[in-house]
C-alpha positions as CSV (number, residue, x, y, z in Angstrom):
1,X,-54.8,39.0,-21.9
2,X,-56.6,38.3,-18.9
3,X,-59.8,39.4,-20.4
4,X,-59.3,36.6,-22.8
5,X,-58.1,34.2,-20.5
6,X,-61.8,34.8,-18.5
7,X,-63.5,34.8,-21.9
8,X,-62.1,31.2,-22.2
9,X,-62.1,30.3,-18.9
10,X,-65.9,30.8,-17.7
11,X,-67.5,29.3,-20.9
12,X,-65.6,26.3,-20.3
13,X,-66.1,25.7,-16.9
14,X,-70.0,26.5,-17.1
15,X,-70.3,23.6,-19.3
16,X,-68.1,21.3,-17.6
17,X,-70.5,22.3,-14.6
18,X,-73.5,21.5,-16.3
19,X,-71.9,18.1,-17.7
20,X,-71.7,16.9,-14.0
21,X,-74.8,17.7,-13.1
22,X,-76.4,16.2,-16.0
23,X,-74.4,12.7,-15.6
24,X,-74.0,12.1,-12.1
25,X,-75.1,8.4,-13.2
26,X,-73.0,5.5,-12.0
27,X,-71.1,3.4,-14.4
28,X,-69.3,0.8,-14.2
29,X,-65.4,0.7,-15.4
30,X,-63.7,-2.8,-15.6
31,X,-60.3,-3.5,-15.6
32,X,-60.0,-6.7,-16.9
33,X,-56.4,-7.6,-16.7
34,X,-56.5,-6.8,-12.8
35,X,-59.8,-8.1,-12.1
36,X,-60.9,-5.1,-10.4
37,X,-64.5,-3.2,-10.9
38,X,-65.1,0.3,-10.0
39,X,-68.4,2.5,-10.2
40,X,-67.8,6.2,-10.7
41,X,-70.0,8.9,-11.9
42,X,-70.1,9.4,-15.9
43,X,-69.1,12.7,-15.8
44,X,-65.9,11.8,-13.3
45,X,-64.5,9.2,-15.8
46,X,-65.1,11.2,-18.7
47,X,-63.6,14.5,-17.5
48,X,-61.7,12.4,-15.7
49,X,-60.2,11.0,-19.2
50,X,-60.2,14.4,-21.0
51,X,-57.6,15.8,-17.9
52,X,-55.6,12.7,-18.6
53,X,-55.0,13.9,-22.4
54,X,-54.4,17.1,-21.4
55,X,-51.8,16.0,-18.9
56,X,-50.3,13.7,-21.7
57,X,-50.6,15.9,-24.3
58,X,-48.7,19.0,-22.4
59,X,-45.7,16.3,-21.5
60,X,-45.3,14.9,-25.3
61,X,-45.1,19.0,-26.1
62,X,-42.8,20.0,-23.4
63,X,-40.3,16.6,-24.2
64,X,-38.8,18.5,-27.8
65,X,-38.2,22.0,-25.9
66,X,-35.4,20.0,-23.3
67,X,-33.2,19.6,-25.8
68,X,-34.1,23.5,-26.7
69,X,-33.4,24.3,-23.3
70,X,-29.8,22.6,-22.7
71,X,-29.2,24.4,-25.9
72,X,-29.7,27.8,-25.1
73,X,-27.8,27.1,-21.2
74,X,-25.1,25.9,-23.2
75,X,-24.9,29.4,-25.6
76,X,-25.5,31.3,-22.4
77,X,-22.5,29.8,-20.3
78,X,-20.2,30.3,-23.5
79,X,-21.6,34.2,-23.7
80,X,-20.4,34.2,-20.7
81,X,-17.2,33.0,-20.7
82,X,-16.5,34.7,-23.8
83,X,-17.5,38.2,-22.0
84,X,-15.1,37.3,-19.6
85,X,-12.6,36.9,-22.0
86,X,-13.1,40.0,-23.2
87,X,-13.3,42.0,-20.6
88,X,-10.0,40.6,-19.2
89,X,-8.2,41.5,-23.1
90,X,-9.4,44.6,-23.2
91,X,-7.3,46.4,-20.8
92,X,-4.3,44.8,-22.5
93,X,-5.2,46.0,-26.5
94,X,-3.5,49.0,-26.7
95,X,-5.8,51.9,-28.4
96,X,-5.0,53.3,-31.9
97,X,-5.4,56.5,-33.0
98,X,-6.8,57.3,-36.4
């Protein structure tokens, strides 16, 4: 796995590394509604933009899995209290002999 993780990995980050270098440009990036300018390389805002998604996109994937989550705490806490249950019940059931 971690073999496959580096094969990933490196690629990636060699051609985000050459991206940079190649667009250290400025540009421009007006907000309008706040009336405020800023000048940033080309290749901040647009990995800039791309880490952004990722962030977004890994929250919008993680929201379904807490309802998952509370789920499966609920099941365990009943396991639990059912095992208890169980093990306090079992003393009392008298064995049978077949």
């Amino acid at each position: 796995m971690r073999r496959l993780t580096l094969l990933i990995t490196l690629p990636l980050t060699l051609i985000c590394v050459i991206f940079a270098v190649a667009n250290r440009q400025l540009v421009t990036i007006d907000l309008w509604p706040f009336a405020l300018a800023v000048e940033t390389p080309a290749f901040v805002l647009v990995l800039g933009t791309l880490f952004l998604g990722l962030l977004c996109g890994a929250g919008l994937s993680w929201i379904p899995l807490l309802n998952s989550r509370a789920r499966t705490r609920a099941r365990e806490k009943k396991i639990v209290k059912l095992e208890q249950e169980l093990a306090v019940a079992k003393p009392s059931v008298p064995a049978t002999k077949h």
